[in-house]
C-alpha positions in Angstrom: 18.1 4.1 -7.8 17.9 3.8 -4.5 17.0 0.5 -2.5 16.6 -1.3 1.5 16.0 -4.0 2.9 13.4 -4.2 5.9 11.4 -6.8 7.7 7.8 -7.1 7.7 7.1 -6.6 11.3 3.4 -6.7 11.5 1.5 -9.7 12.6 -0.2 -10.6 9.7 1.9 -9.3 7.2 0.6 -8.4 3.8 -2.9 -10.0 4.2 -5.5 -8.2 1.8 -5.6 -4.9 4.0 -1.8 -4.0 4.4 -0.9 -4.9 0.6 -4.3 -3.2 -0.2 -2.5 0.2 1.8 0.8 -0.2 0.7 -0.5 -0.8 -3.1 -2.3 2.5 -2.9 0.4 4.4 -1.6 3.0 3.1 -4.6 0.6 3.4 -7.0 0.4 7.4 -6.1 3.9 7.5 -7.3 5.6 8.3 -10.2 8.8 6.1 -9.6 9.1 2.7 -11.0 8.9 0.7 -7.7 10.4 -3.4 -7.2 9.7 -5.5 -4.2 12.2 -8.8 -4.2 10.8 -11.2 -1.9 12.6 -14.6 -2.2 13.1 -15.8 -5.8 10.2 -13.6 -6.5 10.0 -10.0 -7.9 7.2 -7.8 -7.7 5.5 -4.9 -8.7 3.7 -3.4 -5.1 1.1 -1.3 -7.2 -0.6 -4.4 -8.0 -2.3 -5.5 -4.8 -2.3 -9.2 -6.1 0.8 -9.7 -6.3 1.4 -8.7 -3.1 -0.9 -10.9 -1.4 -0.1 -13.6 -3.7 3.6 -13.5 -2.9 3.0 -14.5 0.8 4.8 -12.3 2.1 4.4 -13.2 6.5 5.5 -11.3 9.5 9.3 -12.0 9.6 9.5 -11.4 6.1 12.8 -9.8 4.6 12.1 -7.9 2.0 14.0 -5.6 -0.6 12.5 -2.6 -1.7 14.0 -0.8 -5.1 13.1 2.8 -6.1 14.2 4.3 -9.2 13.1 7.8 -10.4 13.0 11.7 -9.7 11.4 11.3 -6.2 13.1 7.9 -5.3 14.3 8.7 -1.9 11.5 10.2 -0.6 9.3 7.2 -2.3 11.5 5.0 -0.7 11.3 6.4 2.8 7.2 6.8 2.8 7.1 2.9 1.7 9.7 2.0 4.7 7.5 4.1 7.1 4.4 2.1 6.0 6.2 -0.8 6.6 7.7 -0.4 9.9 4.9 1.5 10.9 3.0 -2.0 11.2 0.3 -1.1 9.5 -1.4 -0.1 12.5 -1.2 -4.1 13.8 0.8 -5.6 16.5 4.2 -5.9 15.6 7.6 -7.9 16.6 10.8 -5.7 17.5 13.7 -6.2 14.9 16.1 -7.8 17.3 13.6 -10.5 17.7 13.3 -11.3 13.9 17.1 -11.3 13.7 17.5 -13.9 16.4 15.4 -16.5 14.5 17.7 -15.9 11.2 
């Protein structure tokens, strides 16, 4: 297993298109896949739970990847991720100063 922990950088964060991409993409994979947000943990090929976990710009959030292609799953969730989403985003070093 193989895990990281990121920040949800894009403006909106995971409104119904970005949880809607990001649901796709894990759902293409064969790994089992874990999202811990909070108290809360979730499964990212459901597109639900995403949204319904508000999950904001500024978010920390822990990704978890267990199976044959786990590091290469986890890296093409973390590019999605820090990739925006195609939105406006806030640098890292900002979201760390407000912590």
């Amino acid at each position: 297993m193989v895990e990281s922990t990121i920040y949800v950088r894009n403006k909106t964060g995971l409104h119904l298109r970005p949880a809607s991409e990001l649901s796709q993409l894990c759902a293409k994979m064969k790994s089992e896949i874990t999202i811990e947000f909070g108290e809360k943990i979730l499964n990212p090929k459901s597109v639900l739970l995403l949204m319904g976990a508000g999950i904001k710009q500024g978010s920390k959030i822990t990704i978890k990847v267990d199976g044959e292609n786990e590091e290469a799953d986890l890296k093409a969730i973390e590019d999605m991720i820090n990739s925006g989403f195609g939105e406006e985003m806030v640098s890292v070093e900002e979201l760390e100063e407000q912590e």
